[in-house]
Structures are given as C-alpha cells and as structure tokens.
mmCIF file of the N, C-alpha and C atoms, coordinates in Angstrom:
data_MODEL
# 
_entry.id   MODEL 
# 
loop_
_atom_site.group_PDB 
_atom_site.id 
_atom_site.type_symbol 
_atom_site.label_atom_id 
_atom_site.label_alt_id 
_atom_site.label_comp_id 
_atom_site.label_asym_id 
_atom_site.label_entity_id 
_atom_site.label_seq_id 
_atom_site.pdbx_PDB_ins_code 
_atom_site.Cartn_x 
_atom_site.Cartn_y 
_atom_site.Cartn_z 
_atom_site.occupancy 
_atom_site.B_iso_or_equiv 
_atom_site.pdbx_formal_charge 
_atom_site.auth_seq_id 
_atom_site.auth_comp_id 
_atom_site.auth_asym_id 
_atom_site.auth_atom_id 
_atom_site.pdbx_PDB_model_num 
ATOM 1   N N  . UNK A 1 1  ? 37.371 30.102 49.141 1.00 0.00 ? 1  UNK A N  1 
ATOM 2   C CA . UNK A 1 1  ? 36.274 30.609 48.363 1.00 0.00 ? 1  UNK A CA 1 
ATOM 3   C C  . UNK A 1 1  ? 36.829 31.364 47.154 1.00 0.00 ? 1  UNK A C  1 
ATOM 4   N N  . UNK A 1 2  ? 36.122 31.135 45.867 1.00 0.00 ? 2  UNK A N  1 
ATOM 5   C CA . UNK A 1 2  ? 36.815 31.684 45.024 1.00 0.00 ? 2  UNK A CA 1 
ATOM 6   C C  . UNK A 1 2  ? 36.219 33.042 44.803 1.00 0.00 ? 2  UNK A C  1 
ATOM 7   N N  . UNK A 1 3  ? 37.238 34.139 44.062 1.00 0.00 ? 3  UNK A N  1 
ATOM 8   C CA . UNK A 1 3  ? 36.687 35.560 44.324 1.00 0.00 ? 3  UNK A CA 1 
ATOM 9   C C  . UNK A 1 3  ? 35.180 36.038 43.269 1.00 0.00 ? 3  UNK A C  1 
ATOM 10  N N  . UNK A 1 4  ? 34.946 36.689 43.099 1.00 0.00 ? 4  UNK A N  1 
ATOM 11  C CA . UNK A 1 4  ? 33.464 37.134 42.063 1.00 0.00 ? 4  UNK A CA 1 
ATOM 12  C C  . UNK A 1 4  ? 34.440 37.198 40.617 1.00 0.00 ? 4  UNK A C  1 
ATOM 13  N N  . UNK A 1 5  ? 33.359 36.996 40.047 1.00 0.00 ? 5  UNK A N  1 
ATOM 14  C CA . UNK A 1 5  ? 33.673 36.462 38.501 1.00 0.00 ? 5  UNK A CA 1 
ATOM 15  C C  . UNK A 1 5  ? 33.517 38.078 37.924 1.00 0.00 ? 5  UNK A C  1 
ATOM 16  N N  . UNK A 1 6  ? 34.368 38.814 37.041 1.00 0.00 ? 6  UNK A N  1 
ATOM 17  C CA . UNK A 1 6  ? 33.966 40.228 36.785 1.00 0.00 ? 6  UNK A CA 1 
ATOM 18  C C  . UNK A 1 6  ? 34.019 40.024 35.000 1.00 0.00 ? 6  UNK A C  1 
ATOM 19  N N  . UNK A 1 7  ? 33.036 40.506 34.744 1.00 0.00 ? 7  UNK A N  1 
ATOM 20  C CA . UNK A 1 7  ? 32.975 40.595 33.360 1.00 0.00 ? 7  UNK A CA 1 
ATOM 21  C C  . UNK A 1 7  ? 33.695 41.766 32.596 1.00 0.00 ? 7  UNK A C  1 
ATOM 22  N N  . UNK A 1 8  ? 34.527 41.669 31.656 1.00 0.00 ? 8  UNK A N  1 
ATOM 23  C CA . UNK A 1 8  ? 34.395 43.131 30.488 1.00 0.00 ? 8  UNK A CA 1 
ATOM 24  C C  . UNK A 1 8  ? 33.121 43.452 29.926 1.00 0.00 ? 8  UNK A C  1 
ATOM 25  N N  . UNK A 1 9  ? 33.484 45.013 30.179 1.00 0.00 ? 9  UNK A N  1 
ATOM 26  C CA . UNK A 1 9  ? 32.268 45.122 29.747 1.00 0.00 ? 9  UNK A CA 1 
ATOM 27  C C  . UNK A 1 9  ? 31.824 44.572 28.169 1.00 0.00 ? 9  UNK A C  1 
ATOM 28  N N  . UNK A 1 10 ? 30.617 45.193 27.893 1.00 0.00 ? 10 UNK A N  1 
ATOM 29  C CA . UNK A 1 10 ? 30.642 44.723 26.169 1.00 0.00 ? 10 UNK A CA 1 
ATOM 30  C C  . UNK A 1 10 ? 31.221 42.975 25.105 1.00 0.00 ? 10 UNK A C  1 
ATOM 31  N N  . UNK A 1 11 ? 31.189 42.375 26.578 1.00 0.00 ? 11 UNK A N  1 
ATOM 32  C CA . UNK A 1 11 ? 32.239 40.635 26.236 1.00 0.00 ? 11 UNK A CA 1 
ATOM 33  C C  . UNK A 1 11 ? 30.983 40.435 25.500 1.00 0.00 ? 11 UNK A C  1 
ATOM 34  N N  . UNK A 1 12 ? 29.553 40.302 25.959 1.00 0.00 ? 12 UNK A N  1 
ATOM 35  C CA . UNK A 1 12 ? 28.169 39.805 25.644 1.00 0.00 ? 12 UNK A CA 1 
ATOM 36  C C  . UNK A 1 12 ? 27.859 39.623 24.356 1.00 0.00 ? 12 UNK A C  1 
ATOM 37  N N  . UNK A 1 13 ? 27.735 41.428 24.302 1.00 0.00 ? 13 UNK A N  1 
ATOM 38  C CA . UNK A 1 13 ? 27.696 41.928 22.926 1.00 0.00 ? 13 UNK A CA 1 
ATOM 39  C C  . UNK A 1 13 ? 28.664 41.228 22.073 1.00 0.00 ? 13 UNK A C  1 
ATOM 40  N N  . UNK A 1 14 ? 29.982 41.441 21.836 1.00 0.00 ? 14 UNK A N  1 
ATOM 41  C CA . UNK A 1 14 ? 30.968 40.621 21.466 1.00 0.00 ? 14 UNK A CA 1 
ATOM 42  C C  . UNK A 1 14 ? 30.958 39.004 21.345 1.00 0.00 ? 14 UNK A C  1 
ATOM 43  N N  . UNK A 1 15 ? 30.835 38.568 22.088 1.00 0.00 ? 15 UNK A N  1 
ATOM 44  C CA . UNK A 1 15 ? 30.427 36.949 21.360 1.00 0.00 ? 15 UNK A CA 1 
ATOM 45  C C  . UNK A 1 15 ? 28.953 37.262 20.881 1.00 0.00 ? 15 UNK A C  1 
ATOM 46  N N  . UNK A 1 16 ? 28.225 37.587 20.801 1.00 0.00 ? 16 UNK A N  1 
ATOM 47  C CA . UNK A 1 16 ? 27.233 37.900 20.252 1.00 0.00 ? 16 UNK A CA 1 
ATOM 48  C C  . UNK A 1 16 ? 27.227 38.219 18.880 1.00 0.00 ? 16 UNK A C  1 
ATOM 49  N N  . UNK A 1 17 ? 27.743 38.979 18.293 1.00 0.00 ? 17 UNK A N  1 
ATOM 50  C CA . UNK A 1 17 ? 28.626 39.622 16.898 1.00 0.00 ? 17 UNK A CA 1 
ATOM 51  C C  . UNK A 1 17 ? 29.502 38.428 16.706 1.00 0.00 ? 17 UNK A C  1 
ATOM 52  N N  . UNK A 1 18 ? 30.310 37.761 17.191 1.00 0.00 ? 18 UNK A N  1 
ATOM 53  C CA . UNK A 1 18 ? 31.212 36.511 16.305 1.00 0.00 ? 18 UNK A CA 1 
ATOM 54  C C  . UNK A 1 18 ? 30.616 35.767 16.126 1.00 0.00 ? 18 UNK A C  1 
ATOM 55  N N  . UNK A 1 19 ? 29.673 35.432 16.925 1.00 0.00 ? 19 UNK A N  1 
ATOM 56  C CA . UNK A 1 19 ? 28.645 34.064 16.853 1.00 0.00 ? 19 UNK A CA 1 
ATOM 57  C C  . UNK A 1 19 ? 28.294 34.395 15.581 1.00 0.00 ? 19 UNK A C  1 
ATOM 58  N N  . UNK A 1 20 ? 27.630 35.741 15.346 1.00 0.00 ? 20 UNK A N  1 
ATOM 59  C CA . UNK A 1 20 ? 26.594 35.817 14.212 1.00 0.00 ? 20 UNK A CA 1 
ATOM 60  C C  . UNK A 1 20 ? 27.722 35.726 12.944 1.00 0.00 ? 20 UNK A C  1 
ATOM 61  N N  . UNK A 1 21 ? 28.876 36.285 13.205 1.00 0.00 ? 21 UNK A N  1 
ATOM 62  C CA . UNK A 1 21 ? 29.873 36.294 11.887 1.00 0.00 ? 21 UNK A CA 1 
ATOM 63  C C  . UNK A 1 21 ? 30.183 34.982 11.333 1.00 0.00 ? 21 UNK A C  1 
ATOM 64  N N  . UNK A 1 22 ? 30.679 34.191 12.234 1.00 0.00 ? 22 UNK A N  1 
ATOM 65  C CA . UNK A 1 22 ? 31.204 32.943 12.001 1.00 0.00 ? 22 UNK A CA 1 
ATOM 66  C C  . UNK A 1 22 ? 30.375 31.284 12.310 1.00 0.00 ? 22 UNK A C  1 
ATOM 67  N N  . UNK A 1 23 ? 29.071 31.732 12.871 1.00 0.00 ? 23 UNK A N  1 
ATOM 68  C CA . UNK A 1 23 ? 27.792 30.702 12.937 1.00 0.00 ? 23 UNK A CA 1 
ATOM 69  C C  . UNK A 1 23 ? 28.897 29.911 13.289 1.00 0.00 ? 23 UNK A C  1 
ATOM 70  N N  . UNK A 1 24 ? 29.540 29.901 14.750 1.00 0.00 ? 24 UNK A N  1 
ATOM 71  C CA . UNK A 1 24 ? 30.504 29.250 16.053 1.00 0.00 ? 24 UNK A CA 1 
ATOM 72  C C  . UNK A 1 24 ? 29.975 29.844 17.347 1.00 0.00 ? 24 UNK A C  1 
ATOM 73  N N  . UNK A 1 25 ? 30.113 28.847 17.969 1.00 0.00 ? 25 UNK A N  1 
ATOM 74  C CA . UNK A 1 25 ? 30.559 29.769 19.620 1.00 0.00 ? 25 UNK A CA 1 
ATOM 75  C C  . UNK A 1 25 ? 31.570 28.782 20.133 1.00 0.00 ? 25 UNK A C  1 
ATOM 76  N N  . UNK A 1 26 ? 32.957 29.429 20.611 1.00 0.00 ? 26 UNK A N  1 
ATOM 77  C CA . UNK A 1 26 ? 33.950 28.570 20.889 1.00 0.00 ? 26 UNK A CA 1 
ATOM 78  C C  . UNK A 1 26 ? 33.606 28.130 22.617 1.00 0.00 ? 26 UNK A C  1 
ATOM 79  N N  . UNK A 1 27 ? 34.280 27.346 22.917 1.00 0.00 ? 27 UNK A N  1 
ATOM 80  C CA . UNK A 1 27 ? 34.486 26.989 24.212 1.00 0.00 ? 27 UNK A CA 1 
ATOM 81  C C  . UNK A 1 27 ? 35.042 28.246 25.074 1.00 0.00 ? 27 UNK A C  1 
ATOM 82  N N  . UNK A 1 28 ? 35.779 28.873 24.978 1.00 0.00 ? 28 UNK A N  1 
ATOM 83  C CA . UNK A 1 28 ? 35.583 30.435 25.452 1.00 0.00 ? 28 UNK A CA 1 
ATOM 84  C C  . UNK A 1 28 ? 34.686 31.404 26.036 1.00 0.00 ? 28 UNK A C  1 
ATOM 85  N N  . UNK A 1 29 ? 33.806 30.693 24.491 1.00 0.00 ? 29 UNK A N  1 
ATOM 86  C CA . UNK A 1 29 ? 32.792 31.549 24.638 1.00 0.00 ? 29 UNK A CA 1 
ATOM 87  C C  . UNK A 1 29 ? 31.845 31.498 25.720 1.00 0.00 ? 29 UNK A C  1 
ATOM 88  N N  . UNK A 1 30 ? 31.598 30.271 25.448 1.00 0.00 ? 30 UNK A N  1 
ATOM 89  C CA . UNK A 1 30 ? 30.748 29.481 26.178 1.00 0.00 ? 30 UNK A CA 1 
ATOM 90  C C  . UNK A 1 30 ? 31.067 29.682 27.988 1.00 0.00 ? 30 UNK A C  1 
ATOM 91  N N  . UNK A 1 31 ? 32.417 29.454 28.421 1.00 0.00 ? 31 UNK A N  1 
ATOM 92  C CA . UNK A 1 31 ? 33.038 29.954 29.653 1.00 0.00 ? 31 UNK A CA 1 
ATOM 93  C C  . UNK A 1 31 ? 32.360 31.614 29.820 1.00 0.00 ? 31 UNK A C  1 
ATOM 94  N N  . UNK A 1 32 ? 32.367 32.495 28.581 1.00 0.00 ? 32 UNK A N  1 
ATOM 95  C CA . UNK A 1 32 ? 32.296 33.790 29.624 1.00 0.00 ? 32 UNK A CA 1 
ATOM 96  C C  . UNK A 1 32 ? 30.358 33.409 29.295 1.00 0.00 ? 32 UNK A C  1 
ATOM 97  N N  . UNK A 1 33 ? 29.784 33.180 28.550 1.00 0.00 ? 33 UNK A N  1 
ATOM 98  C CA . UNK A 1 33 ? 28.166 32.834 28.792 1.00 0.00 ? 33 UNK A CA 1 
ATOM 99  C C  . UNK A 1 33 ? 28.178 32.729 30.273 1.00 0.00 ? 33 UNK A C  1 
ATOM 100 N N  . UNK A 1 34 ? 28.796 31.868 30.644 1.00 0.00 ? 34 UNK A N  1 
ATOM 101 C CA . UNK A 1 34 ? 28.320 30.989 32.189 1.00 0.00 ? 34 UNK A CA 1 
ATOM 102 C C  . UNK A 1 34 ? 28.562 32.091 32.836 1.00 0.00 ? 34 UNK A C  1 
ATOM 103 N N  . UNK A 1 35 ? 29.745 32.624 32.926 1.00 0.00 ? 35 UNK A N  1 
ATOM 104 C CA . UNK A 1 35 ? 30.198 34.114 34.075 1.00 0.00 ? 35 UNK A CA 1 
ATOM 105 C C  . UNK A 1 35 ? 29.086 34.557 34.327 1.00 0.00 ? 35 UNK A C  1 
ATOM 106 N N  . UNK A 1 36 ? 28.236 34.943 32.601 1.00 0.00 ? 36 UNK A N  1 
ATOM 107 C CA . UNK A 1 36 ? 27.419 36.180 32.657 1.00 0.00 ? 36 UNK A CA 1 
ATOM 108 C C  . UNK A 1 36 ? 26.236 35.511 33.723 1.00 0.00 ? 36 UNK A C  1 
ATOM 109 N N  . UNK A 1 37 ? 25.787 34.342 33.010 1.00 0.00 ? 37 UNK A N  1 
ATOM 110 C CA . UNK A 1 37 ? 24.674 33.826 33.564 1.00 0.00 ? 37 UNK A CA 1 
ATOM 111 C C  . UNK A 1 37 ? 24.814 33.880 35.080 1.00 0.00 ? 37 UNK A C  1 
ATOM 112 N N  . UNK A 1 38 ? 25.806 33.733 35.740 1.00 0.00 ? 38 UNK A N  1 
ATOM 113 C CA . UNK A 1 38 ? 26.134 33.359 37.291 1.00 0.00 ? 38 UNK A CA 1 
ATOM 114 C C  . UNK A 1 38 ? 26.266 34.500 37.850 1.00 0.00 ? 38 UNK A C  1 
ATOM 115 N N  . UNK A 1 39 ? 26.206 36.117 36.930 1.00 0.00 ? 39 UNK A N  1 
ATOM 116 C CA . UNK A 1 39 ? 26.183 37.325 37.974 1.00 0.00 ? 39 UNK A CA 1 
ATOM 117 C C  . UNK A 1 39 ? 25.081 37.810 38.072 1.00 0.00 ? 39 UNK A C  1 
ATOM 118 N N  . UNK A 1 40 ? 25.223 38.420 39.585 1.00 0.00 ? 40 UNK A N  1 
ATOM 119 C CA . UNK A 1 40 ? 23.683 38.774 39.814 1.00 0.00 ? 40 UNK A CA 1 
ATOM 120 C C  . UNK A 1 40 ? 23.337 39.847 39.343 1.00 0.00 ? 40 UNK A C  1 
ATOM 121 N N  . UNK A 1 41 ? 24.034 40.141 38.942 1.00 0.00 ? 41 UNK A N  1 
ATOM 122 C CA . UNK A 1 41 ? 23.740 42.435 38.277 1.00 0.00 ? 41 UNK A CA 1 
ATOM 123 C C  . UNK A 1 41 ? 23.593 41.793 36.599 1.00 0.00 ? 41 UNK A C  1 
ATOM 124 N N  . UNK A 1 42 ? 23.494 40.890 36.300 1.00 0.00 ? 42 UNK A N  1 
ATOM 125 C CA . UNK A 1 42 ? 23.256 41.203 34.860 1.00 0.00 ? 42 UNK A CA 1 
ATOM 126 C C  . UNK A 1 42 ? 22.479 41.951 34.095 1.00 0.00 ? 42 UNK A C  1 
ATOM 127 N N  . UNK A 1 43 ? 22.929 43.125 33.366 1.00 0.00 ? 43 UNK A N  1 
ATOM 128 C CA . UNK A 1 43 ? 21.700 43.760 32.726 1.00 0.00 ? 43 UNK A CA 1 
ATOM 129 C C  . UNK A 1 43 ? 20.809 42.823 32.210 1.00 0.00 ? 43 UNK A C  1 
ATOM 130 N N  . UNK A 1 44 ? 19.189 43.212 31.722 1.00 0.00 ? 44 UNK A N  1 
ATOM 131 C CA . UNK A 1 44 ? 18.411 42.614 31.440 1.00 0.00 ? 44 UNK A CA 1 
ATOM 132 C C  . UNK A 1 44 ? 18.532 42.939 29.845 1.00 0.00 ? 44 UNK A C  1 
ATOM 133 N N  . UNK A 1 45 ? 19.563 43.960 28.904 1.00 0.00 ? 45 UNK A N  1 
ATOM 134 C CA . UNK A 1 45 ? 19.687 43.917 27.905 1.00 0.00 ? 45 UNK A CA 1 
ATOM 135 C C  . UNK A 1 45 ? 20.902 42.178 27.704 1.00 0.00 ? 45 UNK A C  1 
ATOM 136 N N  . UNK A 1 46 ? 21.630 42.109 28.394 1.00 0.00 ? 46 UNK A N  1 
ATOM 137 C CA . UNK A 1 46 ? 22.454 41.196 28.070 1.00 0.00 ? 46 UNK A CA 1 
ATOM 138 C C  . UNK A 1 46 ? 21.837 39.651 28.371 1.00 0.00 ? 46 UNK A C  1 
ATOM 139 N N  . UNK A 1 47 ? 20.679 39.671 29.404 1.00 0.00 ? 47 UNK A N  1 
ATOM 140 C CA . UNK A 1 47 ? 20.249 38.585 29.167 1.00 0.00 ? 47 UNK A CA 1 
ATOM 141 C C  . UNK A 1 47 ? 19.481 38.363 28.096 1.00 0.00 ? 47 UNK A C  1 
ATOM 142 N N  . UNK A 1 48 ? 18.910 39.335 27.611 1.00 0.00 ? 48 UNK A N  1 
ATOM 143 C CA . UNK A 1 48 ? 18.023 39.054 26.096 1.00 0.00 ? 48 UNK A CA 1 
ATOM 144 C C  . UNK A 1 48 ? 19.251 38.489 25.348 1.00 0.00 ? 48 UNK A C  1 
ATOM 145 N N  . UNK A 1 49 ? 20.184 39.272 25.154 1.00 0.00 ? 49 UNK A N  1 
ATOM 146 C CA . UNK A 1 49 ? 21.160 38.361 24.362 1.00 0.00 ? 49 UNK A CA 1 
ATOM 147 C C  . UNK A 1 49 ? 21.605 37.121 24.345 1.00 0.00 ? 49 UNK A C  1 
ATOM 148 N N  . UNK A 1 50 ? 21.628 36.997 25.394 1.00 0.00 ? 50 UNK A N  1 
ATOM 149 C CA . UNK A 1 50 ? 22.223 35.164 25.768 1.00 0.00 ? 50 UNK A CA 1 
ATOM 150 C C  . UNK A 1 50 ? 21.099 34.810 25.239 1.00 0.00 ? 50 UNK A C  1 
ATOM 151 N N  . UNK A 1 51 ? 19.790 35.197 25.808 1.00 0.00 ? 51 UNK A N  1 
ATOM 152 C CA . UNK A 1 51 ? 18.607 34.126 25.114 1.00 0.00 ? 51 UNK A CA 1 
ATOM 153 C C  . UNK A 1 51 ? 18.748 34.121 23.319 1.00 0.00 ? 51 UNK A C  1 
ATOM 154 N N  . UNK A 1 52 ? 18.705 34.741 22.915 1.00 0.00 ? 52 UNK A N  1 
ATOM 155 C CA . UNK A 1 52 ? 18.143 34.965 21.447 1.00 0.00 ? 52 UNK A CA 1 
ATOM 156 C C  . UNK A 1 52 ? 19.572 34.130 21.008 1.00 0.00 ? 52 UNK A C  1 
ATOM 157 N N  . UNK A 1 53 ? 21.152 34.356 21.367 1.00 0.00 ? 53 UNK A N  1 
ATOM 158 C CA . UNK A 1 53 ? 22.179 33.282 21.068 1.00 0.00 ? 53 UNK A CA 1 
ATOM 159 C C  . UNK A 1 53 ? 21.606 31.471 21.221 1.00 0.00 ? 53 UNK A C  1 
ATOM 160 N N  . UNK A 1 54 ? 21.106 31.056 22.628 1.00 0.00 ? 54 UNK A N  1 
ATOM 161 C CA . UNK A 1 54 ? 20.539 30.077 22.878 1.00 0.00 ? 54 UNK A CA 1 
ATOM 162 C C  . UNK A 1 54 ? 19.760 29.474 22.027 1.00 0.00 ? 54 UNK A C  1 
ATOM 163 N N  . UNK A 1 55 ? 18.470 30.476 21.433 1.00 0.00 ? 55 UNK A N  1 
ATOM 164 C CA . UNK A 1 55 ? 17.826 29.719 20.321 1.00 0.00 ? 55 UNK A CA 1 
ATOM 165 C C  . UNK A 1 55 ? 18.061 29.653 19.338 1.00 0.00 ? 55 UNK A C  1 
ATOM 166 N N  . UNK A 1 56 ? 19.482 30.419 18.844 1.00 0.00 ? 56 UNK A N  1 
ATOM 167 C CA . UNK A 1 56 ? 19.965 30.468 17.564 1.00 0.00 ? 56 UNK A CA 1 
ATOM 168 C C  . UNK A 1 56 ? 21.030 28.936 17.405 1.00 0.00 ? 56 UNK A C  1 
ATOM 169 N N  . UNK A 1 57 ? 21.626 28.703 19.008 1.00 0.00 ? 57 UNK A N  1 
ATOM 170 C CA . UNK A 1 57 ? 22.124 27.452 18.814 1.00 0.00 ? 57 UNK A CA 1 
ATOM 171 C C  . UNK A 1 57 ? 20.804 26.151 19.150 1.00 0.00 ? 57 UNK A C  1 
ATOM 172 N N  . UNK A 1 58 ? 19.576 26.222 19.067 1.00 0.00 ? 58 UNK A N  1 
ATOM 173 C CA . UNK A 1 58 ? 18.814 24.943 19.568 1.00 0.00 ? 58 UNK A CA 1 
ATOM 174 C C  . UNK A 1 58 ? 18.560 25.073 18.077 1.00 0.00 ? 58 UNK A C  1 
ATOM 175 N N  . UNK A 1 59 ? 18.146 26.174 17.444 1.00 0.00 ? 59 UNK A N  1 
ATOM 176 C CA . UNK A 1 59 ? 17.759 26.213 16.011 1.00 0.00 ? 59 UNK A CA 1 
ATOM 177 C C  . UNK A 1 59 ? 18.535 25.133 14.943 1.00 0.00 ? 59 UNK A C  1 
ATOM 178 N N  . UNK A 1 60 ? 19.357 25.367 15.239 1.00 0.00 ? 60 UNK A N  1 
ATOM 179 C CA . UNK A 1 60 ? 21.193 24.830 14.436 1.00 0.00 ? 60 UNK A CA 1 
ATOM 180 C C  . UNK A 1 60 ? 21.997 25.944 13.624 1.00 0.00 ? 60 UNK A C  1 
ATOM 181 N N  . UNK A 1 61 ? 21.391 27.267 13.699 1.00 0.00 ? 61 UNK A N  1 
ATOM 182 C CA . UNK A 1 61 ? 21.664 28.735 13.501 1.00 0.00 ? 61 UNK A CA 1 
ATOM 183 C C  . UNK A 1 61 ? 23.489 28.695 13.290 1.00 0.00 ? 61 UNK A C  1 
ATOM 184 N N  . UNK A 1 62 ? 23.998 28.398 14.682 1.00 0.00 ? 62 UNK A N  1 
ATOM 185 C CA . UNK A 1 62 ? 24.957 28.598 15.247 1.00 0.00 ? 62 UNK A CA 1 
ATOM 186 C C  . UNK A 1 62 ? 25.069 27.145 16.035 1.00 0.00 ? 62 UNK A C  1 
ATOM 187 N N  . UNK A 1 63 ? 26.711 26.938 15.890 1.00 0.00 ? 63 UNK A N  1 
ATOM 188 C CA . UNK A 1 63 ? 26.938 25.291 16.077 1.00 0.00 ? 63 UNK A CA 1 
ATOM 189 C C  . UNK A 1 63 ? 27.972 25.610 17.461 1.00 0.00 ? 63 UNK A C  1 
ATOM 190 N N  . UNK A 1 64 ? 28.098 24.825 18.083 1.00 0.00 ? 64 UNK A N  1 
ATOM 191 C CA . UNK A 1 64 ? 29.252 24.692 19.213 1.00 0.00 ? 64 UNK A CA 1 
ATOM 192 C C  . UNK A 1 64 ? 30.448 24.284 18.740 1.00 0.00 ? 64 UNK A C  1 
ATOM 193 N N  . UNK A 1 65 ? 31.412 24.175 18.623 1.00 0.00 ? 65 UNK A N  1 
ATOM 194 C CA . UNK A 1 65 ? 32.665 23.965 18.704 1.00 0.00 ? 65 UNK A CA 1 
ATOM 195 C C  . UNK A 1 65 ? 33.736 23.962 19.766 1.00 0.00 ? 65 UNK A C  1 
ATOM 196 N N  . UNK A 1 66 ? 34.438 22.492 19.535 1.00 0.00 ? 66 UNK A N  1 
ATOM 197 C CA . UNK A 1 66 ? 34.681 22.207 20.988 1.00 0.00 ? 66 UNK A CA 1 
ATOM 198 C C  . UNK A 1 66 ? 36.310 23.197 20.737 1.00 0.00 ? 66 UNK A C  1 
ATOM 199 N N  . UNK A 1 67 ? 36.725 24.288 20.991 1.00 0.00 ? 67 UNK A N  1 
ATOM 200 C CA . UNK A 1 67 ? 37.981 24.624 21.034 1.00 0.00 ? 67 UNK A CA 1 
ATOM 201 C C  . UNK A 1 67 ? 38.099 26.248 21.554 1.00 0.00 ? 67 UNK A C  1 
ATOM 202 N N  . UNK A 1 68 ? 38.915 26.375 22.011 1.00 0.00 ? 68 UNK A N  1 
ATOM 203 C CA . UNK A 1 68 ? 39.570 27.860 22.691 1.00 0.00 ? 68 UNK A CA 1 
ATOM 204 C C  . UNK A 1 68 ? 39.210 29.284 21.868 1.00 0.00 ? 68 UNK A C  1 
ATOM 205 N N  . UNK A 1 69 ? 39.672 28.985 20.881 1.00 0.00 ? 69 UNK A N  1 
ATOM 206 C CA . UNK A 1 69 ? 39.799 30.757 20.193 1.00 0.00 ? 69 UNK A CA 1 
ATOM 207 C C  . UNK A 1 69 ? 39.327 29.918 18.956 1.00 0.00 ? 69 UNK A C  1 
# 
C-alpha cells in the first residue's frame, strides 16, 4: 500500500500564481493538482482554487504543457 500523499503547504497557491504568470501548467503541476484533489482534508479555500485554475484552462486562459518544470 502506498503511504498518504502530503502536500507543502502553500504548493496550491503557488501553481496558482505561475499558472497566472506564465498562462502554463506543467506536468508537475498537474501531478501535485491530483495530490490535492485525492486528500481528504483539503481546505475548501484551495479547492476554490483548483476550480477557478480548471476554468481558466477549459476557457483556453491557460494551456497544458506536456513537460516537468
């Protein structure tokens, strides 16, 4: 069984702010999204964030990019 996924704090916020700088979200990013999404304590401030990122990428706001850093 693999162990619990632990977030830094403030990661959220943080791709949140690059996204908006660089209208990217890397594959990285995207990895700690899922963490967040998959813990059960998520604040309900950080899920607003993921959402409002989400429609900024369905928008075309912010594009995916397939790479690491």
């Amino acid at each position: 069984m693999l162990p619990p996924v632990q977030l830094i704090p403030g990661s959220i916020s943080e791709i949140l702010v690059a996204a908006s700088e660089t209208g990217q979200i890397t594959t990285a990013d995207r990895y700690g999204l899922l963490a967040a999404v998959c813990e059960e304590s998520l604040p309900e401030e950080d899920a607003r964030a993921i959402n409002r990122l989400l429609r900024a990428i369905r928008k075309g706001k912010i594009k995916v990019v397939d790479r690491m850093f």
